[in-house]
N, C-alpha and C positions, 0 to 999 in steps of 0.2 A: 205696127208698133206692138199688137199686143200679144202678136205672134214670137216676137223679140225675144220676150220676157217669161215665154213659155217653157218648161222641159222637151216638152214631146209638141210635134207638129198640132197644129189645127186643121182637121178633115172636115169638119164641119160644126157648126154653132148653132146652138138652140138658145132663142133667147124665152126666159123664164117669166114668169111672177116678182118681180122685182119688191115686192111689199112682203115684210118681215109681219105675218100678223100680231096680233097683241093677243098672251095666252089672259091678261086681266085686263080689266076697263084701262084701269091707271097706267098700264103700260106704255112708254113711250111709241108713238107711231114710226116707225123705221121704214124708207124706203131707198133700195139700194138704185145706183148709177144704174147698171145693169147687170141683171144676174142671167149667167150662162151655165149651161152643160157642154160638157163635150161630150165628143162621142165615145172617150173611155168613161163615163157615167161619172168624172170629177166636176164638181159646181165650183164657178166662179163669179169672183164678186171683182167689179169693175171700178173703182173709185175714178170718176174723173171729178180734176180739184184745179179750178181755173183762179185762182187764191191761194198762197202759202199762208192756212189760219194759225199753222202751227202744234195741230192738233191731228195730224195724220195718224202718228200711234196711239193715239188714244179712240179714234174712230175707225182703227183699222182690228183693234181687238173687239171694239163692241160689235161690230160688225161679224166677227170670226166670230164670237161667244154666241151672238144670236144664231146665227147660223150653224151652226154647230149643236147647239140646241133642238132647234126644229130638226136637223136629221138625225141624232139619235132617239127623238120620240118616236118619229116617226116609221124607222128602224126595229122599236119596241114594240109595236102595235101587231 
C-alpha cells in the first residue's frame, strides 16, 4: 500500500527515530506513526489513522513543519 502512493519504487526502508524532539521544555512531545528513509535519502512520515478525527490536514502540516524544521537545522550546522 505504501508503495502505491510512492513516486519512485521502494529498494529499501530504513526505519528512523520516530520522536520529533522538543527544541523547548514547553514543546509539544511529537511522535510520528513511523518515520522512514529511503534509499534516495527522502524522509518519510507515515500517518496511520484507524479513526476519521477529521483533523488529517491539520496533523499533516504539523507534522511536515516539524519535520522540516529539524532538517534544515540540521542542514545548517
Amino acid at each position: 500500500m505504501l508503495q502505491d502512493s510512492l513516486e519512485s519504487p521502494i529498494v529499501s526502508l530504513q526505519i528512523a527515530d520516530p520522536h520529533l524532539h522538543r527544541e523547548h521544555e514547553e514543546d509539544k512531545l511529537s511522535i510520528l506513526d513511523i518515520s522512514a528513509i529511503l534509499d534516495t535519502g527522502t524522509k518519510v512520515n507515515v500517518e496511520i489513522q484507524l479513526n476519521n478525527n477529521h483533523d488529517m490536514i491539520k496533523r499533516s502540516l504539523y507534522y511536515w513543519g516539524r519535520l522540516y524544521i529539524s532538517i534544515t537545522k540540521r542542514d545548517a550546522i
